[in-house]
Structure formats: structure tokens, C-alpha cells
C-alpha positions in Angstrom: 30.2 103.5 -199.1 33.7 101.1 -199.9 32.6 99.3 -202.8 33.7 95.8 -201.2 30.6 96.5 -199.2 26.9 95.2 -199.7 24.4 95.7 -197.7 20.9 93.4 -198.0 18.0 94.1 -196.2 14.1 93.7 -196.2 12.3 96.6 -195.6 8.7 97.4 -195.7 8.4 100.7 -197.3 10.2 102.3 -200.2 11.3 104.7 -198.1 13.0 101.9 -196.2 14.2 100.1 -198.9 16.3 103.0 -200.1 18.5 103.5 -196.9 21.4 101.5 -195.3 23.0 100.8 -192.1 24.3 103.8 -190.3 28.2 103.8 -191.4 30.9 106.2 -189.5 34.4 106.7 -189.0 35.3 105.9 -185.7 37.9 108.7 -183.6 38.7 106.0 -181.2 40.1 103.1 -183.6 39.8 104.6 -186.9 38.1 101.7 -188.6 35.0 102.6 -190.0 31.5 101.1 -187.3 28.2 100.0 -189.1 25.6 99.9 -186.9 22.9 97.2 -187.3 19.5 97.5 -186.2 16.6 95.3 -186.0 15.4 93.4 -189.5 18.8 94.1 -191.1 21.5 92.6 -192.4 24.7 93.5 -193.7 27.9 91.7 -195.3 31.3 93.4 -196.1 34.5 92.6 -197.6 36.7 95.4 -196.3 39.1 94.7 -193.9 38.7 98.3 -192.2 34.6 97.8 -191.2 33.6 96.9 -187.6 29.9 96.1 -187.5 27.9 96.7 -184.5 24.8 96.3 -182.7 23.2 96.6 -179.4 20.6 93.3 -178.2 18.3 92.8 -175.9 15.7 90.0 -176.1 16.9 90.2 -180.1 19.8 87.6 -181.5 22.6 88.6 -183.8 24.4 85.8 -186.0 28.0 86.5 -187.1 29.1 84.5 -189.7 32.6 84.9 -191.8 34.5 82.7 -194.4 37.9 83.6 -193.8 39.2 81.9 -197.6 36.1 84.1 -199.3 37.2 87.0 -196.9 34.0 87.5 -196.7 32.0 88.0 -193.3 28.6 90.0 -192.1 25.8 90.3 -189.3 22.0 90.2 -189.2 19.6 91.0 -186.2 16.4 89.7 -185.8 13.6 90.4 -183.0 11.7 87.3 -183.5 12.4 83.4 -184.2 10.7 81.8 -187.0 7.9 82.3 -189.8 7.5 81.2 -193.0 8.2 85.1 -193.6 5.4 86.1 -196.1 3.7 88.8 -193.8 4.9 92.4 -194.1 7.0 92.1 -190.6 9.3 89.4 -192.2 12.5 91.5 -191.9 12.0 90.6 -188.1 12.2 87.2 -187.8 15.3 84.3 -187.9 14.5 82.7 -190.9 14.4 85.4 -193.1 17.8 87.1 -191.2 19.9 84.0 -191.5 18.8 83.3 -195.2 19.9 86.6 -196.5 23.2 86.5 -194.4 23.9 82.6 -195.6 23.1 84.0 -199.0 24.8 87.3 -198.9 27.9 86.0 -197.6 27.8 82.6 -200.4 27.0 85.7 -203.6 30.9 86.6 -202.1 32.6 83.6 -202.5 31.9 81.9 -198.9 31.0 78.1 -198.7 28.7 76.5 -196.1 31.6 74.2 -195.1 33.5 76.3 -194.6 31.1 79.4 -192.2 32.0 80.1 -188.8 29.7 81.8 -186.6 29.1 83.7 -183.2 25.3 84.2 -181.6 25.1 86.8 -179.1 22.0 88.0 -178.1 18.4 86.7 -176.6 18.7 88.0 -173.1 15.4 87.8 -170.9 14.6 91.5 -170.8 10.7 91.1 -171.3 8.8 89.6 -168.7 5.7 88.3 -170.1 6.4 87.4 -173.7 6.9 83.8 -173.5 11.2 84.2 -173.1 11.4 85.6 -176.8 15.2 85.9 -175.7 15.4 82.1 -175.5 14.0 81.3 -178.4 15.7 83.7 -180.4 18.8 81.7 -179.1 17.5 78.1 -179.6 16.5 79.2 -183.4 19.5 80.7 -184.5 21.1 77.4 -182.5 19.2 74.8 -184.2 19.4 77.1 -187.5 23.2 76.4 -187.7 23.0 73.0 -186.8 20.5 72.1 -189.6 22.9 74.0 -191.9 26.2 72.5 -191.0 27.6 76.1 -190.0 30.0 75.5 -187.0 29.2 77.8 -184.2 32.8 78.9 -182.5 32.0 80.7 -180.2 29.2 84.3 -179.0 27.3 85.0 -175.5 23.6 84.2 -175.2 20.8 84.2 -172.5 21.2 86.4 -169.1 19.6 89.2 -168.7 21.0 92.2 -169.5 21.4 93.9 -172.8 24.6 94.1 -174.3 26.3 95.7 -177.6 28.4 93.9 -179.5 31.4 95.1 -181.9 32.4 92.4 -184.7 35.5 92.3 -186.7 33.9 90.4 -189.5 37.1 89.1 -191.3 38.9 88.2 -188.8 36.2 86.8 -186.6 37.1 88.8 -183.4 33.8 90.1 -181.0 33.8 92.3 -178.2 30.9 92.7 -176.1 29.8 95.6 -173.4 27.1 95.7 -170.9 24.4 98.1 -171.9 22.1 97.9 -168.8 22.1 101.5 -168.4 19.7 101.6 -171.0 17.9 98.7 -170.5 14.4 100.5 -170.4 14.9 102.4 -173.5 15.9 99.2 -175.0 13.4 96.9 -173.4 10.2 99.4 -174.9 11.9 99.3 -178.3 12.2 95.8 -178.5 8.2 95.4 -176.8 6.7 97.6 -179.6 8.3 96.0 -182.2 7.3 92.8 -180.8 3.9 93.8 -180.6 3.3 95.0 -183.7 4.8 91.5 -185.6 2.6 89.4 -183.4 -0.4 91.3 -184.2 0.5 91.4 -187.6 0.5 87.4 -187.4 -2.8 87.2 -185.5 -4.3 88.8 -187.9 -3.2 86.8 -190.9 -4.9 83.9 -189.0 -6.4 83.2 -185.9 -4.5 80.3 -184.8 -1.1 81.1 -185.6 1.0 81.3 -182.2 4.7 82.5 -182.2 5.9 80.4 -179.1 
């Protein structure tokens, strides 16, 4: 991997702990794509990286510092805990922390952040509009922090994958609704499993 490139993620097993984004040289553009998947979080300096994702109910923040030239993604499945369960690497608080911090341990100032949301589509009937949430934490997230947000796509309904130039600050974003039920089962077991986690940890904990 390009040495101007760290990677920060919580993970739950060693196993976990020891791997890294997917990273690959791309035919079409020739930049190298890192994929992102739920719980992770990556930051690059290298002007040739294009990180990707694709989202469903899930949010990703893109932030960047263009003086640092420093810029990175995260992807989280759920909104907010106080993170000390075993699931944390799915939830906001813990995703945005390790980007903010990620990104400042390269140079990057709060003043001067920029960001993109895209994400937190209503894909899961039943569960409480995780998709909105998502997207009024990662909102109110940035506010609190004083992290402008320029810009990004959230709510709807359909899935979509998202490309992000992360020195530069350019997204794309493509419709992914031909998966949408391989997507949608992901993001449900995942869900499941975090919110179980939580119940039992205490009874009257409720996510939304």
C-alpha cells in the first residue's frame, strides 16, 4: 500500500484487526479504488486513490483539508452510542471520531474540514428509518463540530455507490437499485445483530 496512506479501523477480532480496505488498480481510470465497507474508515494522502462505497440505510462522511492535503471516508450502519460494546465500529460516533482524528494526525484543522454525507436511504421498512437518523447524526455531528458541510446526497430510497476523490473533494454517485435486496439483507443482519448486542448490555437501552 502507497505509504501516504493510513488506514484506521475498529474491528472486533484479531483476525479483523489485521486486514485493510480492499485496494485495486482501476482499468477504467487508472487511479487506484479503495473500497469501504461497513465499520471502516480510511484516510489517504495520495493524490492517485479514489475511495469507494456502496450505502443503503448506512451514511458515509467525506471530509478533506485541502492545505493538509489530506482527505478520507468512514461508513457507519448505525447513529450513536457511547461506543463501548463490541459492535462499536458500526455506529456514527465512533466513525466520525476516527475520521476527525485520522485526518487532524495528517495535518488537517477543524476550521478548516469540508465535508459530503451521502447515504441513509429508507431501504428497511420496519426499523424505525435507520436511514434518517443516520443522516440527522452525521448532520448534527458536523454542526456541533464546526465542520462545514458543502455539499453529498441523503434520504430517498434507493441505494447508491459513491466514488470520492478525497483531495480534491469531487464525488460521483450511481444508482445501485439492482441490488437493492442483497444490500438491504446485509445491512438488516448487521443491524440486528448491534441492536441485540445493545439490548443485552441493558434492558432499557433503545437505539431510536
Amino acid at each position: 500500500m502507497n505509504s501516504n496512506t493510513s488506514s484506521v479501523r475498529l474491528a472486533k477480532t484479531d483476525d479483523e484487526a489485521s486486514s485493510s480496505p480492499r485496494r485495486f488498480l482501476h482499468p477504467g481510470d487508472g487511479a487506484w479504488h479503495v473500497q469501504i465497507i461497513q465499520g471502516e474508515t480510511f484516510v489517504t494522502t495520495a493524490p492517485d486513490e479514489v475511495l469507494t462505497t456502496v450505502l443503503g440505510s448506512c451514511v458515509a462522511a467525506c471530509i478533506r483539508d485541502a492545505v493538509a492535503g489530506v482527505g478520507g471516508m468512514n461508513h457507519f450502519l448505525l447513529p450513536g452510542t457511547d461506543g463501548g460494546d463490541r459492535n462499536a465500529r458500526c455506529y456514527g460516533v465512533n466513525a466520525m471520531e476516527l475520521l476527525i482524528n485520522g485526518l487532524m494526525k495528517h495535518g488537517a484543522l477543524r476550521n478548516r474540514m469540508e465535508a459530503k454525507l451521502f447515504g441513509g436511504a429508507n431501504v428497511m421498512a420496519g426499523f424505525s428509518d435507520i436511514g434518517f437518523h443516520n443522516s440527522e447524526f452525521a448532520t448534527r455531528f458536523l454542526q456541533d463540530e464546526g465542520i462545514r458541510l458543502v455539499g453529498g446526497d441523503i434520504g430517498g430510497n434507493n441505494p447508491r455507490r459513491i466514488e470520492y476523490w478525497p483531495l480534491s473533494g469531487r464525488a460521483r454517485q450511481m444508482s445501485v437499485g439492482d441490488n437493492r435486496e442483497g444490500i438491504v439483507r446485509q445491512e438488516l443482519a448487521l443491524t440486528r445483530r448491534a441492536k441485540s448486542a445493545v439490548a443485552n448490555e441493558s434492558n432499557d437501552v433503545e437505539l431510536f
